[in-house]
C-alpha positions, -999 to +999 in steps of 0.1 A: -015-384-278-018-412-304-002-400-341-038-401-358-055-385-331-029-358-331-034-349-369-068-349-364-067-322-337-039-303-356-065-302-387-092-290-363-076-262-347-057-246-380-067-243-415-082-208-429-085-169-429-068-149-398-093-121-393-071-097-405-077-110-438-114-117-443-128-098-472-153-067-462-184-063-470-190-038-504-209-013-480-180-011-456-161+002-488-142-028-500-136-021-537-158-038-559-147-065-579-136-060-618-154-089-630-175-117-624-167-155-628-170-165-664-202-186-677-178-201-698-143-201-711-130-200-747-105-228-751-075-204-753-086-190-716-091-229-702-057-233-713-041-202-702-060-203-670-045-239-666-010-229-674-003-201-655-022-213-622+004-243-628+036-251-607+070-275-621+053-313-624+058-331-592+060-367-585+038-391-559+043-422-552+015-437-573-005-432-605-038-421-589-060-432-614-087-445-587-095-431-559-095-458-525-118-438-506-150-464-503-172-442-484-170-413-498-205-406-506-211-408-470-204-371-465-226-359-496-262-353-473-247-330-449-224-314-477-254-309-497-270-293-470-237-271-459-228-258-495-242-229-514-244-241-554-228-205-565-195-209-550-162-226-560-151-260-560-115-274-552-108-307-547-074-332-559-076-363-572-094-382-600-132-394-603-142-386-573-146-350-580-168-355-606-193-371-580-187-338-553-190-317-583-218-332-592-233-326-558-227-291-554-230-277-585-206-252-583-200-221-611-167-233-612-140-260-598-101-264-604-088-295-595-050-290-581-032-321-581+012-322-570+015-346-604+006-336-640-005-374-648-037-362-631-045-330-653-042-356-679-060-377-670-088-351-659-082-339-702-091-378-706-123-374-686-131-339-708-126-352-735-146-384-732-175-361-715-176-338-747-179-370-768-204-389-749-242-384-754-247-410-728-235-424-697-231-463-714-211-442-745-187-427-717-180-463-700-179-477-732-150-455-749-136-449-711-129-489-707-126-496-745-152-521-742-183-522-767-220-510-750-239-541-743-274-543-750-307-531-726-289-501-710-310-470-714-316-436-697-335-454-666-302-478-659-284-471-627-248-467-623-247-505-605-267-518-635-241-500-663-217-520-645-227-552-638-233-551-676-202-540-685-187-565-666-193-593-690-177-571-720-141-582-731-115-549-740-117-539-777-085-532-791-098-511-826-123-496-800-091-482-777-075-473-805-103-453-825-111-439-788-072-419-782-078-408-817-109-392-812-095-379-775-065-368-794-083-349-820-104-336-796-083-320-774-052-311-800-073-306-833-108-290-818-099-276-782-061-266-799-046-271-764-010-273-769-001-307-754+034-320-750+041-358-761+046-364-728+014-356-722-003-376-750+020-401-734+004-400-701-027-399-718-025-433-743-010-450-712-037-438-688-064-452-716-044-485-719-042-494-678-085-488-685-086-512-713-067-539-698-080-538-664-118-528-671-141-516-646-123-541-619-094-513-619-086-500-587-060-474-568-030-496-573-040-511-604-015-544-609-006-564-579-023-567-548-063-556-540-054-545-508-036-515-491-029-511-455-048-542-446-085-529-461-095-544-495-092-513-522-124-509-542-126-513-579-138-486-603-170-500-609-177-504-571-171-468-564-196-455-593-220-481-577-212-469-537-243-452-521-239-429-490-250-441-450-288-446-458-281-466-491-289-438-516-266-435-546-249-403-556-223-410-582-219-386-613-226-421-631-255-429-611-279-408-636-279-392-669-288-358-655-258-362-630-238-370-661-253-343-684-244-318-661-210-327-658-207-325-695-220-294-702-197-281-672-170-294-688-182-280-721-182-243-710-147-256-698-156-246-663-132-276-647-102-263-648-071-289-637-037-275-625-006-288-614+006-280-581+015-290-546-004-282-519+025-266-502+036-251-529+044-212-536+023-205-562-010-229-577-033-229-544-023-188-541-028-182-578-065-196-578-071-176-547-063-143-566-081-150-600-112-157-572-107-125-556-103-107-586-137-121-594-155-112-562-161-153-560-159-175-529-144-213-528-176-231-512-162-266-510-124-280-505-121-319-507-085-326-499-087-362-496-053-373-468-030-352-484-030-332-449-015-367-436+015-369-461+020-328-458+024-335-415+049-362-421+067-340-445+065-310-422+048-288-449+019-286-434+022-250-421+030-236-456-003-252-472-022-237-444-010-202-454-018-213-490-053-218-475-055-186-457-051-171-496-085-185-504-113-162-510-139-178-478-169-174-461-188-190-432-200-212-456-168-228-465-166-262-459-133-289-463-140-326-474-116-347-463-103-386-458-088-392-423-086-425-400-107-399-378-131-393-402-169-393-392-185-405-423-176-441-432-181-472-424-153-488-404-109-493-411-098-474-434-104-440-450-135-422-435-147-387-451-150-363-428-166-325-433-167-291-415-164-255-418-131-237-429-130-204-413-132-215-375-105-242-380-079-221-392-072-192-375-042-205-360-020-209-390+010-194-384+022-166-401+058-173-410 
């Protein structure tokens, strides 16, 4: 059996609950939980919540600033369809979550990532949502590049785009925009960032300001990766699913708005940790069950793929098994197998949790 073709069937027949460790039902006298997800957390619980879900920074072999996955909307019908809006929402990466989030609506999402450049750069992405009333104000401090004229609330995400496009970079702008994110999330929010991390941040603002919306996964050097042409920023927000109909969290300002005032109750939560890790993918599994709440959607992008070559795989599927899920759980992923998509490359692929992961093994 081909490699691919093998990791897809490995993914299909393991990856949640054993039986043995499904929740019961309250009236077959499980205990009750405590408490209830929060409708919103005080800055000191975000960043507690943050810190002790976290594991030791790890590294990748890139910067992830962009996600590569073109087709990514494709799965968001059927995923709409599949997920309940109260659950919880996990997913890795950047941007992209924003648009599954988006989709969803979920009470809550952490986004787990192995490196801690990427809970940086999701405090970037918080802190430019709290300061933007509109989607054109979010481009605009997000690329350091002034809002051009005739954009309004009726302007889809293409049209932002195409006229941000003909904007140069702003240097004062960049520079008045990592104050305000600084202030924001040091001064107002009080989170106790390292300089490494305001590091990670200016540097993360810079590779936006020099390369604009034409910014893609690798950033400097080629536009290609394994022989497909990598999308830019601006094409992603612009990307539609199968039938043509758009769905990025740029797309619209009610998309947007939501996000923000998600992100205002600080209900996206990042963390560092690895998938195979002991501790982050457990840790939000408890604080869940603690709270009686149940992860509805998983997007792990292909970091199944890098877990098989590694041989970890096993130990993130018992991380999964930790997960609070129902029958209504469903995994996102990016696979050479996928379903949805559009030819080489990346395709998304979707389907249920619970009856793909009973064979995990249990040492």
């Amino acid at each position: 059996m081909p490699d691919q073709e093998r990791w897809g069937f490995r993914l299909l027949v393991a990856l949640v609950v054993p039986a043995c460790l499904v929740v019961l039902p309250l009236s077959l006298g499980a205990r009750p939980a405590a408490t209830r997800l929060p409708d919103r957390l005080t800055d000191q619980e975000f960043w507690r919540l943050s810190s002790d879900l976290s594991e030791p920074d790890g590294s990748f072999r890139s910067d992830n600033l962009v996600s590569n996955e073109v087709w990514y909307q494709y799965v968001i019908p059927d995923l709409i369809k599949a997920v309940r809006p109260s659950g919880v929402y996990l997913g890795v990466g950047p941007e992209q979550n924003f648009t599954y989030i988006a989709a969803v609506r979920p009470s809550m999402a952490f986004i787990i990532d192995i490196r801690r450049g990427n809970l940086d750069l999701q405090l970037l992405y918080k802190a430019l949502f709290e300061l933007s009333a509109t989607r054109a104000e979010f481009v605009s401090r997000l690329f350091s590049r002034p809002q051009p004229r005739g954009l309004d609330s009726r302007s889809t995400a293409a049209e932002i785009f195409d006229a941000f496009s003909r904007v140069e970079r702003s240097e004062p702008l960049r520079g008045d925009t990592f104050g305000a994110i600084k202030q924001h999330l040091v001064e107002r929010h009080r989170f106790a960032l390292s300089n490494g991390d305001l590091s990670s941040i200016a540097s993360t603002l810079e590779a936006f300001a020099t390369f604009g919306p034409k910014i893609h996964y690798l950033s400097t050097g080629t536009d290609t990766y394994g022989g497909a042409r990598l999308p830019t920023y601006a094409e992603l927000m612009a990307a539609t699913d199968g039938d043509g109909v758009p769905h990025s969290f740029l797309n619209t300002e009610e998309s947007f708005r939501w996000i923000r005032d998600v992100e205002r109750r600080n209900l996206i939560v990042p963390v560092v940790g690895d998938f195979a890790g002991p501790k982050a993918i457990r840790a939000v599994g408890g604080y869940l069950k603690e709270r009686g709440a149940t992860v509805s959607a998983f997007y792990l992008s292909n970091v199944e793929l890098y877990l098989d070559r590694e041989l970890t795989w096993n130990a993130f599927c018992r991380n999964v098994n930790a997960l609070p899920l129902d029958a209504n759980s469903v995994f996102i992923r990016s696979a050479f197998d996928g379903r949805y998509g559009h030819g080489f490359g990346l395709n998304s692929d979707l389907g249920p949790l619970l009856p793909h992961v009973d064979r995990c093994p249990a040492f």
